[in-house]
C-alpha positions in Angstrom: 0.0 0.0 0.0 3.0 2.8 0.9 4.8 1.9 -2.8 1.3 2.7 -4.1 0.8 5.7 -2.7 4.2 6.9 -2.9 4.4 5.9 -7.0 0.5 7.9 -6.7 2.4 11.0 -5.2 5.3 10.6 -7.7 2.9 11.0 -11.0 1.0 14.3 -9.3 3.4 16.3 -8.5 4.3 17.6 -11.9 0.2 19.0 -11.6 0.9 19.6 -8.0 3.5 22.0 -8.9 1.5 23.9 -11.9 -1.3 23.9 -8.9 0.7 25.5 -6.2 2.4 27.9 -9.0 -0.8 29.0 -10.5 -2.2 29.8 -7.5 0.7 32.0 -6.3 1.4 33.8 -9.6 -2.7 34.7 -9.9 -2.2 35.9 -5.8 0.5 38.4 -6.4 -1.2 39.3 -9.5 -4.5 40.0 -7.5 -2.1 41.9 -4.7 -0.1 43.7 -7.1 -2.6 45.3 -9.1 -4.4 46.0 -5.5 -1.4 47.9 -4.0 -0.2 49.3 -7.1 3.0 47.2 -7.2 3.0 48.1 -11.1 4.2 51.8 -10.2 7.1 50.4 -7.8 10.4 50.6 -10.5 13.2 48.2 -10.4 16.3 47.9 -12.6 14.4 44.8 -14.2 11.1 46.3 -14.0 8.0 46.6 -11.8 8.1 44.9 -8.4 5.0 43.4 -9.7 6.2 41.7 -12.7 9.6 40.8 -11.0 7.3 39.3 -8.3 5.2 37.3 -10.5 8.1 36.0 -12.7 10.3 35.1 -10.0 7.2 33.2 -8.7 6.7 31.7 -12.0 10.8 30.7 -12.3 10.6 28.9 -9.1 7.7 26.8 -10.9 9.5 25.9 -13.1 12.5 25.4 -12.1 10.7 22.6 -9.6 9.2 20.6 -12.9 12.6 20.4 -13.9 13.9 19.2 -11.2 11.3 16.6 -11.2 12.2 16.1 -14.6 15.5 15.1 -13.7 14.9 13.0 -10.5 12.3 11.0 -12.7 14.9 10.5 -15.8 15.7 7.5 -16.8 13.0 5.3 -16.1 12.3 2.4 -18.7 9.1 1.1 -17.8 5.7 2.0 -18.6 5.0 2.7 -14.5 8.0 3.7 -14.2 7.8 6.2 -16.8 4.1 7.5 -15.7 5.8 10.0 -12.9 8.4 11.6 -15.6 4.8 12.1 -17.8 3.5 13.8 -14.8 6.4 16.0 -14.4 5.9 16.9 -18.2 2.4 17.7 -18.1 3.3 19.9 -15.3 6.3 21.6 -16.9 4.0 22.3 -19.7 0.8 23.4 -17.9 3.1 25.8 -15.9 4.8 27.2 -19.0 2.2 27.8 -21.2 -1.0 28.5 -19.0 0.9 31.3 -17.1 3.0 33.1 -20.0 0.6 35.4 -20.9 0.1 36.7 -17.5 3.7 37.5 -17.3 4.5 39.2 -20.2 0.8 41.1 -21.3 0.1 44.2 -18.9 -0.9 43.6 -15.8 -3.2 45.4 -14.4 
């Protein structure tokens, strides 16, 4: 039963990740735009896109490293949690590009 769960665990946490990411991008876009963190200059930008792109980085960043804990798996279970961290990697890519680079608020 624990090697089931644990192999159950494994295969989310590519959509755990894209979860967890989307919800804290979408949360300092709500702030940002509430506390006018557009205004707020830095050499790279707003605080509010910096904010939302470092949030975003750290996303991804965690698919690949699940990406590379995952590699080099041969079988077809075995392979199922690298899939995962794939369909994560992508979600977290493409559902949340538009809100980093289109105006914010």
């Amino acid at each position: 039963m624990a090697r089931g769960a644990l192999w159950l665990g494994q295969v989310l946490a590519g959509p755990a990740i894209w979860a967890v990411t989307f919800a804290a991008v979408y949360a300092l876009h709500g702030t940002g735009c509430a506390q006018g963190w557009d205004a707020m200059a830095t050499p790279v930008g707003s605080v509010h896109r910096l904010a939302m792109a470092l949030a975003w980085g750290a996303g991804l960043l965690a698919c690949g490293g699940l990406l590379l804990r995952f590699s080099g798996t041969e079988t077809r279970w075995q392979a199922l949690p690298r899939m995962g961290a794939w369909i994560g990697l992508g979600a977290t890519l493409f559902s949340l590009f538009p809100l980093i680079v289109l105006p914010a608020c």
